[in-house]
C-alpha positions as CSV (number, residue, x, y, z in Angstrom):
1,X,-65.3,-13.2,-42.4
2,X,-64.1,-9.9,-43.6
3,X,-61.2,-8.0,-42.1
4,X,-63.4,-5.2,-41.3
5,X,-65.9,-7.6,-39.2
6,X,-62.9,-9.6,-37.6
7,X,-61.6,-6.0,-36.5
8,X,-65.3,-5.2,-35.5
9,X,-65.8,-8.3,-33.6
10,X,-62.3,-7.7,-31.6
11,X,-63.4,-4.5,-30.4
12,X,-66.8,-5.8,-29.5
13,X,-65.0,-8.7,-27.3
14,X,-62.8,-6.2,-25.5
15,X,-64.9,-3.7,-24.1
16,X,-67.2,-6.7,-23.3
17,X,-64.3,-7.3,-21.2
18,X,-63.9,-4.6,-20.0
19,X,-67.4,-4.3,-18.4
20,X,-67.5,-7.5,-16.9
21,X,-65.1,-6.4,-14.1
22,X,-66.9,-3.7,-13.1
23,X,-70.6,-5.5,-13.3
24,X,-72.4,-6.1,-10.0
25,X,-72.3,-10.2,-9.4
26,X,-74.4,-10.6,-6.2
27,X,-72.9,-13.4,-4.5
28,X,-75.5,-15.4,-4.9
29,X,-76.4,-19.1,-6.5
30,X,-75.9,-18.6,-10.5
31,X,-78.0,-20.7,-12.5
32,X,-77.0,-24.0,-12.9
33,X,-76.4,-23.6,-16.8
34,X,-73.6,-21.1,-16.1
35,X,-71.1,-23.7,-14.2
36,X,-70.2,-25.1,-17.4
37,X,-67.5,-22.2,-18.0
38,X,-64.0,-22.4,-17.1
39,X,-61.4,-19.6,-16.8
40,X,-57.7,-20.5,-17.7
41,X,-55.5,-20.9,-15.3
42,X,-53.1,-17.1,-14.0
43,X,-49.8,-17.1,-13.2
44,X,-48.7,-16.0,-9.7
45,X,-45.7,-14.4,-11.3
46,X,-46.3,-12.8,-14.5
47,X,-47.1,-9.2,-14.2
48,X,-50.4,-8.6,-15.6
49,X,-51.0,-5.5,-18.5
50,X,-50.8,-1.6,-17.1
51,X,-54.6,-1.7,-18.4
52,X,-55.6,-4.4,-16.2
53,X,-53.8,-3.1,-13.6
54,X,-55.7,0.5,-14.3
55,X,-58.9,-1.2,-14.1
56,X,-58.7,-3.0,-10.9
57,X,-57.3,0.3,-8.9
58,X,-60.4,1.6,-10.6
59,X,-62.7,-0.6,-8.9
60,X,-61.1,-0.4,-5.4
61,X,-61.3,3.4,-5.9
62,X,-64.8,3.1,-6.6
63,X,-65.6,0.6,-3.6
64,X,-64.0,2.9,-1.1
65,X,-65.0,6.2,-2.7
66,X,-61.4,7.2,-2.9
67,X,-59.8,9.8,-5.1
68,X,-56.9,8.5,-8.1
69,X,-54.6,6.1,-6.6
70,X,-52.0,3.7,-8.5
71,X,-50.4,0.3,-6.9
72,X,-46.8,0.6,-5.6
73,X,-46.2,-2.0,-8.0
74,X,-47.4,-3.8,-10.9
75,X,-49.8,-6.8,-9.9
76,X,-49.9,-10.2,-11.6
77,X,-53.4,-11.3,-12.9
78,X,-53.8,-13.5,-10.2
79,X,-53.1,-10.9,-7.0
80,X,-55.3,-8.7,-9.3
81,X,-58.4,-11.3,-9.3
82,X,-58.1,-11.1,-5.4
83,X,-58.1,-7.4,-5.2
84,X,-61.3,-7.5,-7.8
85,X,-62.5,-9.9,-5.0
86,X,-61.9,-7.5,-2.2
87,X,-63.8,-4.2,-4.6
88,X,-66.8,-6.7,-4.7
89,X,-66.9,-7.1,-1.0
90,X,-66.0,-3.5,-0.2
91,X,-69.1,-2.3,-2.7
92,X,-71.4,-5.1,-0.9
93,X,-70.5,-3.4,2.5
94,X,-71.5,-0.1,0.8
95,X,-74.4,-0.6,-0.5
96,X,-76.1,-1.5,2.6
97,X,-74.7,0.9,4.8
98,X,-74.1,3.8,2.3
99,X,-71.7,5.7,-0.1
100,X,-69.2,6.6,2.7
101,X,-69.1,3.8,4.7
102,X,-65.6,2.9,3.2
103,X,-62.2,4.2,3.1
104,X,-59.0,3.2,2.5
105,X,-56.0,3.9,5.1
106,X,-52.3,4.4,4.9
107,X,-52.4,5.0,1.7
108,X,-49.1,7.8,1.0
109,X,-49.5,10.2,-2.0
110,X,-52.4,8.0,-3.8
111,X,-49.8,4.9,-3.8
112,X,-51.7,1.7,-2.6
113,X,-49.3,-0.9,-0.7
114,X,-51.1,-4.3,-0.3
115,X,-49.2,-7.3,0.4
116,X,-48.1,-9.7,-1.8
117,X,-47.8,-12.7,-0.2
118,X,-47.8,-13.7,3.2
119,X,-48.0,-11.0,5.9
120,X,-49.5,-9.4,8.8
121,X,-51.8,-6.7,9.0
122,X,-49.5,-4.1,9.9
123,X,-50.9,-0.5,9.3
124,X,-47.4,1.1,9.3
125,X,-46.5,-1.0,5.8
126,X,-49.7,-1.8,4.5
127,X,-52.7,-0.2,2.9
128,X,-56.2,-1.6,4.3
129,X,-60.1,-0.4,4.4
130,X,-62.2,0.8,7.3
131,X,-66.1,-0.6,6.9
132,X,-68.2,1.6,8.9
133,X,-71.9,1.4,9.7
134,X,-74.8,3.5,8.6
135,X,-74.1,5.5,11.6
136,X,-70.6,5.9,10.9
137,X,-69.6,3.3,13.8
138,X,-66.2,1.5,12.5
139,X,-67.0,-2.4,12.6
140,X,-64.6,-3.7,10.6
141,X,-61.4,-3.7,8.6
142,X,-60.7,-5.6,5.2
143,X,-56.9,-6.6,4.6
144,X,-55.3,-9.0,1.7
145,X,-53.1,-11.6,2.1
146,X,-52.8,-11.8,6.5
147,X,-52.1,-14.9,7.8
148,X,-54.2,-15.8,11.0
149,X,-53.8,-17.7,14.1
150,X,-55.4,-21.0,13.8
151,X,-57.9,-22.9,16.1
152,X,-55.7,-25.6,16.2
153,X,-52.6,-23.4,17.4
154,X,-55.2,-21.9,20.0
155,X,-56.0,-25.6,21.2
156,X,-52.6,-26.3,21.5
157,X,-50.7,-22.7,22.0
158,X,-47.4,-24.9,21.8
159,X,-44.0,-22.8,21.8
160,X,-41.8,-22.0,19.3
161,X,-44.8,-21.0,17.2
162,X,-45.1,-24.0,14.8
163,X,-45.1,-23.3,10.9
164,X,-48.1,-24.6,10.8
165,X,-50.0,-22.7,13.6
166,X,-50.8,-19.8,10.7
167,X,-52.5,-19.9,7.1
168,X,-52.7,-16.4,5.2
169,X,-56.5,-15.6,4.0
170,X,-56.2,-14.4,1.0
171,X,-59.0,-11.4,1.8
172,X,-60.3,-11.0,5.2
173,X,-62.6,-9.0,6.7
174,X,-61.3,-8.7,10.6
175,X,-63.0,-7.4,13.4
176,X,-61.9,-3.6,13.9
177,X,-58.4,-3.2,15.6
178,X,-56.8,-6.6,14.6
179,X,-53.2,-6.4,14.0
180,X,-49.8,-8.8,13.6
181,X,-51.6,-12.2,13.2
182,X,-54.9,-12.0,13.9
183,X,-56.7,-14.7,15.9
184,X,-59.3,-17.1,14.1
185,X,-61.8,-15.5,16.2
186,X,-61.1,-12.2,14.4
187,X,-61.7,-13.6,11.6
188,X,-65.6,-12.0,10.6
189,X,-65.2,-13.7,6.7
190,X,-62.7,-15.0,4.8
191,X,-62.1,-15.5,1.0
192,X,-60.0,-17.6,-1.0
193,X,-59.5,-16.4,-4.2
194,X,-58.7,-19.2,-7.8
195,X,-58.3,-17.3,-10.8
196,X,-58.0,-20.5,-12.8
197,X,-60.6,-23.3,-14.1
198,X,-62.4,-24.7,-10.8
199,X,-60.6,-27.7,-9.4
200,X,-61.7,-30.1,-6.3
201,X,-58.3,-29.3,-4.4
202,X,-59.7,-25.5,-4.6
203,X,-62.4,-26.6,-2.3
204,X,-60.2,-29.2,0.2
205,X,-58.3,-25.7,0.9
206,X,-61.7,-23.7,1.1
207,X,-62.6,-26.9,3.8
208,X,-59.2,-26.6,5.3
209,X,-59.3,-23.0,6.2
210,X,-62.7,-23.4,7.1
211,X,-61.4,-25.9,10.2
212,X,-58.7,-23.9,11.1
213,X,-60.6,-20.6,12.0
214,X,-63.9,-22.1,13.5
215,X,-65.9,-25.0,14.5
216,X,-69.0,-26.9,13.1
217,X,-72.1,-25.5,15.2
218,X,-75.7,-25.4,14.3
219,X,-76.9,-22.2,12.2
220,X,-75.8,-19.5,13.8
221,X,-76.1,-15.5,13.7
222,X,-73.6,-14.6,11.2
223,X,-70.5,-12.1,12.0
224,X,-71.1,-10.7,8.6
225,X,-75.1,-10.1,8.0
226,X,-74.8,-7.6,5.2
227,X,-73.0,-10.9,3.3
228,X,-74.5,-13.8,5.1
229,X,-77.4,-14.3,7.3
230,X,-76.4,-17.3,9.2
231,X,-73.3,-19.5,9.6
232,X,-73.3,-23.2,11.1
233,X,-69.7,-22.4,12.9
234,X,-68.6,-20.8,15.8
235,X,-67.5,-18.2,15.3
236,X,-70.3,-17.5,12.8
237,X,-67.5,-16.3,9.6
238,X,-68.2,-17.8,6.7
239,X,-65.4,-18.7,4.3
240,X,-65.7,-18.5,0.7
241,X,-63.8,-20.1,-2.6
242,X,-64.0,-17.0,-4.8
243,X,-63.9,-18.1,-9.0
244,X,-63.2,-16.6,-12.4
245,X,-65.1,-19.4,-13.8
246,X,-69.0,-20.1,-12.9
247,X,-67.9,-23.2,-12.8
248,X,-66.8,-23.1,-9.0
249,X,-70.7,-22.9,-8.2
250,X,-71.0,-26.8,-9.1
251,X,-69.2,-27.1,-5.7
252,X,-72.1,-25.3,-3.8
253,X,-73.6,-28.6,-2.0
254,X,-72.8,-29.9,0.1
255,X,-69.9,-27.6,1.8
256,X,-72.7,-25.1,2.4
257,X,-73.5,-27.4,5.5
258,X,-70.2,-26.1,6.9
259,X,-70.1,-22.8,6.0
260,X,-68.3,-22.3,3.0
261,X,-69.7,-20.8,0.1
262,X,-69.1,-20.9,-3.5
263,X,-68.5,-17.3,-4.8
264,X,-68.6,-16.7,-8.9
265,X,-66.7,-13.0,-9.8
266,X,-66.3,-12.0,-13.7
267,X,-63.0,-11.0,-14.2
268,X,-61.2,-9.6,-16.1
């Protein structure tokens, strides 16, 4: 290969890159010949490139119809993947309910502050997204990296509040209003987000979050219908394993009899 086609073909690779993150995957089944790919595994740590960075704020601009805003700080790929998560869910909402229907709040002088790691959804530190309906009726609210309330601590409601009484969702979609820790049943959908080659243990956490914030129920009207039509769980959110690689939709059966669904997002 000549130097002039190796330089060609670099070129032709990045901007494919480049428009992956900002295609339209439907979450939806992906043919089965597509689970085959892998993505390599992100660090939690390593701060990802000022591009990537640029093109992720992009995204979430775009999903909440917001003008130019920059992160308060540089994300790592991995952080990144879940935010690219969040624009995908955020541009869902909008399409069925129209071009206004989101916007982003507490944001100060176009600086976005999003958690990250562990936290509450407190609107006095953190940025977060209002989803309202066609007839401009707030529903819900969509917040990174809040840890909920479990149904096990609600079963128990045991004092001092045990370590293990709350698991952070890494996006959630909460019923309108929820703050601090949010109860499992203000959980409307959750998604855990793998920017790394699908692995099994991915989907025992998917299951394990799935226990914690509702119980197995025949189908039932789901919390979420612009993302889901029915749930078998009460409450009726449905939990998703959100992927780099296609190959997390080899896990779709049978956890889909549980409510958790296998979610395939192109990045970067």
């Amino acid at each position: 290969m000549t130097a002039a086609a190796t330089t060609k073909k670099k070129a032709t690779s990045k901007q494919a890159g480049k428009a992956s993150l900002g295609k339209a995957t439907p979450v939806v089944n992906k043919p089965a010949a597509a689970a085959s790919a892998t993505a390599p595994q992100a660090s939690k740590t390593t701060i990802a490139s000022a591009s990537l960075n640029d093109q992720v704020t992009q995204l979430l601009e775009i999903a909440a119809g917001a003008p130019k805003q920059s992160f308060s700080s540089a994300k790592s790929a991995s952080k990144l993947f879940e935010l690219a998560v969040l624009a995908r869910v955020l541009k869902r909402y909008a399409l069925k309910h129209g071009q206004n229907s989101v916007s982003v709040k507490n944001v100060n002088s176009g600086i976005l502050s999003l958690a990250g790691g562990p936290a509450s959804a407190d609107d006095k530190i953190y940025s977060f997204f209002e989803m309202k309906n066609s007839a401009g009726t707030l529903q819900h609210e969509a917040w990174v990296s809040v840890q909920v309330k479990t149904l096990s601590w609600s079963m128990s409601s045991v004092s001092p509040f045990p370590p293990a009484g709350m698991h952070e969702i890494d996006v959630a979609i909460f019923a309108a209003g929820s703050r601090g820790h949010p109860p499992h049943t203000a959980l409307l959908a959750g998604f855990s987000c793998k920017h790394l080659k699908p692995q099994k243990a991915s989907v025992r956490e998917a299951l394990g979050l799935r226990r914690e914030t509702a119980r197995l129920s025949s189908a039932q009207a789901s919390s979420v219908p612009w993302l889901k039509s029915v749930v078998p769980a009460r409450p009726a959110s449905p939990m998703y394993l959100a992927a780099s690689s296609a190959g997390v939709l080899s896990y779709r059966r049978p956890v889909d009899e549980v409510g958790v669904y296998m979610m395939w997002v192109t990045f970067p």
